[in-house]
Structures are given as structure tokens and as C-alpha cells.
N, C-alpha and C positions, 0 to 999 in steps of 0.2 A: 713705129708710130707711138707719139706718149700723146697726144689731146686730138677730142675728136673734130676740131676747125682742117687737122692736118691731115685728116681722115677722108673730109670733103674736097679739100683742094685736089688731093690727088685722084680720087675719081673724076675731077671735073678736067685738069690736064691730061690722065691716062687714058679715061675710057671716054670722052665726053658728052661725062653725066652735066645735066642741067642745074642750075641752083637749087629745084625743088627735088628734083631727082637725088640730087649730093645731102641734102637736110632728110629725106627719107632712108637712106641708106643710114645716118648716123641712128635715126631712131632703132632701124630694124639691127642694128650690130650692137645698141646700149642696152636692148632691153630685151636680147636673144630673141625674135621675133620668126621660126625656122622659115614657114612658106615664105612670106616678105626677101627674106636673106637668101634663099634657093633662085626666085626669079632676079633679084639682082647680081646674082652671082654672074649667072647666063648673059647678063646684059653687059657685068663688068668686062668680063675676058672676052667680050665679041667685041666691046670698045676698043680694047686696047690693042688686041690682037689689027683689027684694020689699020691703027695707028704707029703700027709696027714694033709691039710689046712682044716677045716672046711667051706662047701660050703659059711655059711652064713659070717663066718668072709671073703672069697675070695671077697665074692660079694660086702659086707660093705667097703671093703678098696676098692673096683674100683670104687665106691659111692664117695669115698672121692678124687678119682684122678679125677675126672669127675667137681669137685669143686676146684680143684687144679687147673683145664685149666683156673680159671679165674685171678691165680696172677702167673702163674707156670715162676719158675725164674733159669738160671743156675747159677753153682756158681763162675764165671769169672764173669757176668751179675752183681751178689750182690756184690763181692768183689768191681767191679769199682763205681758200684753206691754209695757202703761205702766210697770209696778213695776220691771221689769227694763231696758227705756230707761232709766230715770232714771237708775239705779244705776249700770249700765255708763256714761250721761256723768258722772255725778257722778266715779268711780274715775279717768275718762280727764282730766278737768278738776285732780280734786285730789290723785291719786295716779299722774302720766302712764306716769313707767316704771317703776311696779310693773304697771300694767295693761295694755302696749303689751309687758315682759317674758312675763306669764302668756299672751298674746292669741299670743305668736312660741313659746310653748311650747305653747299646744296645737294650731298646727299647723306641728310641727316636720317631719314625712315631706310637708310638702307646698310643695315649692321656689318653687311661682306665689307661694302664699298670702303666703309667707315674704317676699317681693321686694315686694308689693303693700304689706304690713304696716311692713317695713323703711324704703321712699319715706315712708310714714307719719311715721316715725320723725325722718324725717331733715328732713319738712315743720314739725315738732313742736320743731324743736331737741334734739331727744334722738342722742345717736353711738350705735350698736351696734360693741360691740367685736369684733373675730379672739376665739376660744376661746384660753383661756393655761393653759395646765400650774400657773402658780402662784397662779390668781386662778377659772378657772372651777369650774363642776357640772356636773352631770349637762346641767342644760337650762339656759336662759337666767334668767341672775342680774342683779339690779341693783345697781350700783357707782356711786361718788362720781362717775366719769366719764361713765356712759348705763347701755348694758345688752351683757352681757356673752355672747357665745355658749357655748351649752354644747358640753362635748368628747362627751355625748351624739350634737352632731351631724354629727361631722366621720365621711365614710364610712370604711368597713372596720375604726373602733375602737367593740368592743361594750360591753356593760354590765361586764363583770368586770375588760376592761381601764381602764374608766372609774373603778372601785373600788378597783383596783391605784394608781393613780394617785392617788384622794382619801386612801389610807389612808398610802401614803409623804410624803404631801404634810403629814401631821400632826406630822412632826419637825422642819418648818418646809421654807421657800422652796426649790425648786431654786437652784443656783449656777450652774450649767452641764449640758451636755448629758452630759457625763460620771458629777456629780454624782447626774444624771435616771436613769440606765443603773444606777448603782451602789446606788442606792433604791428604784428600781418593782420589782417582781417580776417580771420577764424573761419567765416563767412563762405570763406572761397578758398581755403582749404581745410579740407578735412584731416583725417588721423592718418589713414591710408598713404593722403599722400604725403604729409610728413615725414611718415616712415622712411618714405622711398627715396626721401631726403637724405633721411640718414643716412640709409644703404648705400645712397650714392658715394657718403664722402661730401655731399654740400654741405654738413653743417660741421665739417670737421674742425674750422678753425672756431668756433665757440666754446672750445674747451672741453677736455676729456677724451675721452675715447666713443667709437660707435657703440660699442654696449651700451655703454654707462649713456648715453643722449639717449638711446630709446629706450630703456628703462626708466628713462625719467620724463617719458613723453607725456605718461600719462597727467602728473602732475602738473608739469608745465602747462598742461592746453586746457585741465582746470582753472589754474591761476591764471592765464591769458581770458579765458572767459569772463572769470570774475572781473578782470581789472578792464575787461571793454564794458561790460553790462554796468559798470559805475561809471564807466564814460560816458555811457551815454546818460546817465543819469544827473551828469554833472555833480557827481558826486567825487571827484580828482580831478586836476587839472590834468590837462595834457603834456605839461610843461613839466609838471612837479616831480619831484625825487619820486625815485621807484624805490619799493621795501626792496630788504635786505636779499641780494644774493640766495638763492636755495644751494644747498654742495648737491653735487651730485653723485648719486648713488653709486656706493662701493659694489663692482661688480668684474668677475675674471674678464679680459679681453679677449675676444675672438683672436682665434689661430691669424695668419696672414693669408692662408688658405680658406678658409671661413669666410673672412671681411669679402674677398677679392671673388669668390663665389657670391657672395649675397650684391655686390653691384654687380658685374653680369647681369643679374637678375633682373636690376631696374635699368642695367646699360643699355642691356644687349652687348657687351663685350667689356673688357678687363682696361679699364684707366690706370689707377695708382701704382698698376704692376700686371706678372701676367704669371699663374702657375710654372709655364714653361724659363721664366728667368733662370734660375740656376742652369739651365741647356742651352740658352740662346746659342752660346758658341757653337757649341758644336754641332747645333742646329745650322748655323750660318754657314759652316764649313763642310758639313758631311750630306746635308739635307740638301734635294732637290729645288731651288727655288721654287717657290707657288707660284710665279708669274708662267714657268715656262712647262708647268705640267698642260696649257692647253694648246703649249705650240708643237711638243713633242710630238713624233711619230708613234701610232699606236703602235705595242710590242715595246715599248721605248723602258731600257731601266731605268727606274726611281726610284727614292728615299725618299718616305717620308716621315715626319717626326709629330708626336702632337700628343692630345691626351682624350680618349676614349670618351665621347659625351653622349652616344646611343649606339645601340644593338640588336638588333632583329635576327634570331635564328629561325632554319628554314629547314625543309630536309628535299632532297635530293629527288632523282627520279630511282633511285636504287634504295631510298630511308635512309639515306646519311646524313647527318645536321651538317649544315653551311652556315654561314654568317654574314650579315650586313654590317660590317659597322659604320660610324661615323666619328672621324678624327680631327680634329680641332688644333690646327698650328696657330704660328707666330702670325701669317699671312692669310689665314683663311679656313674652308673648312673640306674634306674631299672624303668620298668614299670609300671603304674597302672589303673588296670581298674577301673573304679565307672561304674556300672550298674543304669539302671534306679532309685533305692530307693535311692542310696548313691548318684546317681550323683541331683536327686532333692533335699536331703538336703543340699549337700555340693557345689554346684556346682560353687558358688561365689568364692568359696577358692581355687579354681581350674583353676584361669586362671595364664596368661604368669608372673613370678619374685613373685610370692607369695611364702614366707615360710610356709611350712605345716609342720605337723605331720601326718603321714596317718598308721593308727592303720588297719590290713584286716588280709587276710591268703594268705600261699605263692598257687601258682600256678603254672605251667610249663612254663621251661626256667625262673624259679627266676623270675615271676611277682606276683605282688602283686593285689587279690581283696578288694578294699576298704571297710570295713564298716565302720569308723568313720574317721572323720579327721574335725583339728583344725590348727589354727595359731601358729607357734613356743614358737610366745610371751606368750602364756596360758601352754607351758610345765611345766614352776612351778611351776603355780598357780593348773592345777588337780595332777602334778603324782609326784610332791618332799613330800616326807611322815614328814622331819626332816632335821635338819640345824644338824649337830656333828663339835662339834669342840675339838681336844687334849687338854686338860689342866696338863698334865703330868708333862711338862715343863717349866709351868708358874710358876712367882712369886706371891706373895701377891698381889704388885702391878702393877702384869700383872691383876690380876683379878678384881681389882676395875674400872681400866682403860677398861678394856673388858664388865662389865656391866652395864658401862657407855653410851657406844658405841652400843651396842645391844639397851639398851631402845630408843636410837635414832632411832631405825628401828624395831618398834615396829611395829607385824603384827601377821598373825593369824599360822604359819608356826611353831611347836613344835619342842624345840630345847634340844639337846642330849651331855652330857660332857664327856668327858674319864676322869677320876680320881684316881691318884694314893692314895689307903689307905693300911693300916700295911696288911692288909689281900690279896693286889692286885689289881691291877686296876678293876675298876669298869663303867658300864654306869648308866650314871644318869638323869635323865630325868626332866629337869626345872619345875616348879610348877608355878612359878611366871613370867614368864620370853619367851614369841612367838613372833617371829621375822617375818619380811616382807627379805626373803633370797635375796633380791636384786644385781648386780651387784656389785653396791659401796660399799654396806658393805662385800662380797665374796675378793673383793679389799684390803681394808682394813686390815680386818681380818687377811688376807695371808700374806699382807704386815707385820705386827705384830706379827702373831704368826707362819709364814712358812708355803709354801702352801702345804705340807701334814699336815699339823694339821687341815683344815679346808675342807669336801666336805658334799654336799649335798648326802640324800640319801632316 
């Protein structure tokens, strides 16, 4: 039985249920109803059974409707739910980031969804930009380059100061931070949220760096004050040459680690990049996907990868410290316990901005019990088996040049060729020839030979 019309029909030929009879039976098996579903059970197999059904086939099939209450679908129900698959893959197929833009805007207040959505994105070939002062909206917009965040969602700036922003932005481009100051209406943003501006990455195209803009905030939204408070005095046109440019303040640059920490901040999750980049790969390859940590069977092994963002120790019913942590991937964020054995061996690896690997079993609500865990940086060195690179498409003199390149990065990593002979491609596995799978040479390589000719595996 897949819809519940085919549910009615057959109690009204098997057992002969009445229309109202047939429509009460679908409610008592849609919505587990047990006494409802016990007296027509009685009623079904004394139908059918007069009508010459065999008791046990009566019974077998009310077996199977009793298992049907748990996906039991009518057929208007399937029909829209098909209507509306189709459309949503057709949008995602032929309109990617107009519907991947609309899908991040309407679950803009929800930072999981957002991070789940954005992997998406970035599986898709689509970039999501940083929010910019001279390019964003309200929400998420799509541009020549991906899709573009909205200044809607950078925290502590609201909807008027969003407005202030769209409406000065209509005399064209900011020029500078100064420029920004002397046009928004001050009014309706404060310092705070400027900052968060910064943080974000919004004001990055006005020149400099994020230090150097909020070190020089404070002057700017002097000078922005001054140059409104004689607007309104009619004391400069609106129209008229602005003084000269201010330079902005010579100041060190935040780490890449630093900047990408401090938007989180006002993101709620990492745009321009993400700490975990340098491990993506081997994140993608060796790392349990996030999607399928809630489908797994509990007991189920998992890896998972990420970077330590909180910690709650506890102790035991015998005084042992345990651990709560909270681990932060590509895809999302999950729990993990280390119990006393795991948390005394690993327990160092386990505090705040460490990247781990944490190898356990799942557990309920998608957490994870540790029993092993290691530094990201050793993912290569225990679980990369072979370095494969295509050769299919190589010349003579791609190949001299290639193990050239390879002896330079000589290491103890066994390395795998694809090779086209008369008989078929073939793999072939180097005798002479183990590599150290490094970055720079995965760099390299790609850069050379196309980055599907070359993964780890």
C-alpha cells in the first residue's frame, strides 16, 4: 500500500467497509489511533473472511497497514510534495545561486543551517561573499562572482542602520572609510556597529586592512560628524569637493586566524575562509560526512574532524574527570565525550582551538564517544594509504618533468599511476618512486596536471 485512497478502496472491496467506515479507518492507521484500530481490525477480517479472504491473508494485510501508519500518504499529499521536488531541483539545476541565495536567506538567524547550506555551496562551485558596504542588501544577493551576504546579517547592525547604508549608498560607491562616515547618517549607526562592520569584512574594499579601518574608526566618525553638523548648517554643499583623503593608520595585520575568529564573532560562522582550510581534504576524505552522523546506526564508527570551541569537565561516579567537548567542523558542530580512559590519554588535545581528529562511536542525538584522537596535522601521516595521480593525459614530457618533481618530495607515502596501455587503463603502483604527499607538492601537481588528476587516497 503506498497512499491512503488505496487503503480505503481495499477495505471497501475486501471487507465491505462503507465510505464512512473506509475514511475512519484511514484516520485511525494515520494518526496511530490503538482502540479505534483494535475494533476495526475485528471488523476487517470478519469482512473479508465472509467474502471468502483467507483469515491469515485478512490478517497479514492489516499487519502491513499498521506499518503503513508510519509513512501513510494521500494522493493530493504526494502529488504536491512531487510538484514542489521537482521545482525546487529544477531552480537548484538551472537557477543555482538564485536558489542556494533565496534557501541562505530564509534561514538567515539559523548559523547550523547557514554552514550546512554554505558547504553546499562551495560543493556546487558557487563562493559566498563577506557582506560589503558597496555591493550588499539587506539579505543575501547574487553577483557576477557567487552570492553575496547580506549586512542584514552581520550582528549588532539592525534594519535602519541597514537603510542608512542602502540610501547613502545611492550617490554612488563608498571611497573610503572616511568617505562612509561623512555619508551614512551617523544617526543610525553607532560605533559598535561599525566595528562589526569591520569585523565582518564589509568594509574591506575601502582600502587597507581590517586593523588599520578600525583604528581609524575613531577618527573617521569624528570627521563624519563634523562634516554632517555643517550640513546641516549649510555651511558645505552637499555636492562640494570632500577634504583631502586622511592615510590610514600604520598598524601590524591581524593573523588570518585572528581576522577569521573576530567575523565568526559578528557572523556567527567563518565567510572569507575557514581555520579548518589547510585539512579540508583530508577532512573530505577520511572525515565521516556531517550529513550522515544522524542517519548512522548508534554504535556506528565515525571520524570526526574539527576544532575545539568548548569544554566542560566533570567527574565520574568513582572521581574521575570526564569531558564534554564541543567540536566545530566544515559542516557543522557535534559533541564529544572522552570518558575517563580517553580523556587521560588525550586530554591535552582537547582543549579551546585545537584541531583534532576524534575517531569513537556515535551515540544519541548524533554525539560522538571518543576512543582515539590526534592532531589534524598527523591525518596524513596515519590514514593517507597512496598519493594516485592520472597519467592518461600526460606527455612524454609531462612525465619526466613529473619525476622530477616527485623525487623532490621524497617520502615514505606509496604512490599509484593511472595508465593508458592497448589493453586499457591500468593502475600501477611505483616500485621506485614514495612520496612525502605534502601540500606544496598536491599544489603543484594540480597546478600541472588538473586537479582531478591528482587525490590522495
Amino acid at each position: 500500500t503506498v497512499y491512503q485512497e488505496q487503503l480505503m478502496q481495499t477495505s471497501k472491496d475486501m471487507a465491505g467497509f462503507t465510505g464512512g467506515e473506509a475514511d475512519t479507518l484511514r484516520k485511525a492507521v494515520a494518526k496511530k489511533i490503538p482502540e479505534l484500530m483494535a475494533s476495526l481490525k475485528k471488523k476487517f477480517v470478519e469482512g473479508a473472511v465472509q467474502r471468502g479472504v483467507p483469515k491469515e491473508t485478512a490478517e497479514r494485510i492489516w499487519e502491513g497497514w499498521e506499518e503503513f501508519g508510519r509513512y501513510a500518504f494521500n494522493k493530493s499529499h504526494a502529488a504536491a510534495y512531487a510538484f514542489v521536488a521537482y521545482q525546487t531541483a529544477y531552480l537548484k539545476a538551472h537557477y543555482p545561486k538564485e536558489f542556494m541565495a533565496a534557501n541562505l536567506t530564509s534561514v538567515m538567524e539559523n548559523s547550523d543551517r547557514v554552514t550546512v547550506l554554505m558547504e553546499e555551496c562551495r560543493r556546487m562551485g558557487i563562493r559566498v561573499l563577506p557582506p560589503d558596504v558597496n555591493e550588499s542588501d539587506v539579505s543575501f544577493t547574487v553577483v557576477d562572482e557567487g552570492i553575496r551576504f547580506g549586512l542584514g546579517a552581520v550582528k549588532n547592525v539592525g534594519a535602519p542602520a541597514v537603510r542608512a547604508i542602502l540610501e547613502a549608498r545611492k550617490e554612488g560607491p563608498f571611497r573610503s572609510i572616511y568617505d562612509f562616515c561623512e555619508r551614512v547618517d551617523l544617526k543610525a549607526l553607532n560605533k559598535r556597529m561599525l566595528e562589526s562592520l569591520i569585523l565582518a569584512g564589509a568594509m574591506d574594499g575601502l582600502g587597507g586592512h581590517r586593523a588599520q579601518l578600525l583604528k581609524a574608526l575613531d577618527v573617521a566618525v569624528a570627521r563624519g560628524q563634523t562634516v554632517h553638523q555643517e550640513r546641516r548648517r549649510g555651511q558645505i554643499s552637499l555636492f562640494g569637493a570632500s577634504p583631502p583623503e586622511d592615510k590610514l593608520p600604520r598598524v601590524k595585520p591581524w593573523s588570518k586566524m585572528e581576522a577569521l575568529a573576530k567575523e565568526k564573532e559578528v557572523l556567527g560562522f567563518y565567510v572569507s575562509g575557514h581555520p579548518l582550510d589547510p585539512y579540508r581534504e583530508e577532512l573530505e576524505i577520511f572525515a565521516t560526512p556531517w550529513s550522515k552522523l544522524g542517519e548512522l546506526p548508534l554504535g556506528s564508527e565515525v571520524r570526526v574532524g574539527g576544532i575545539v570551541t568548548g569544554k566542560k569537565t566533570l567527574k565520574d561516579r568513582s572521581g574521575r574527570p570526564i569531558a564534554f567537548v564541543t567540536l566545530e567542523g566544515l559542516g557543522g558542530t557535534v559533541e564529544v565525550t572522552a570518558f575517563h580512559e580517553a580523556y587521560e590519554k588525550f586530554g591535552e588535545l582537547l582543549n579551546d582551538k585545537r584541531a583534532i581528529m576524534v575517531v569513537g562511536r556515535l551515540s544519541g542525538n548524533s554525539k560522538v564517544k571518543a576512543d582515539e584522537v590526534f592532531p589534524l596535522e598527523e591525518v596524513r601521516e596515519r590514514m593517507v594509504k597512496a598519493l594516485c595521480i592520472d597519467l592518461r593525459g600526460a606527455s612524454e614530457e609531462d612525465l619526466e618533468a613529473l619525476k622530477s618533481e616527485l623525487e623532490r618530495y621524497s617520502g615514505r607515502c606509496p604512490l599509484i599511476l593511472i595508465v593508458r596501455t592497448k589493453r586499457g587503463d591500468v593502475l600501477v603502483r611505483s616500485r621506485s618512486i614514495k612520496v612525502e604527499p605534502s601540500q606544496e607538492l598536491l599544489a603543484e601537481l594540480r597546478r600541472e596536471m588538473g586537479s582531478d588528476a591528482v587525490r590522495l587516497i
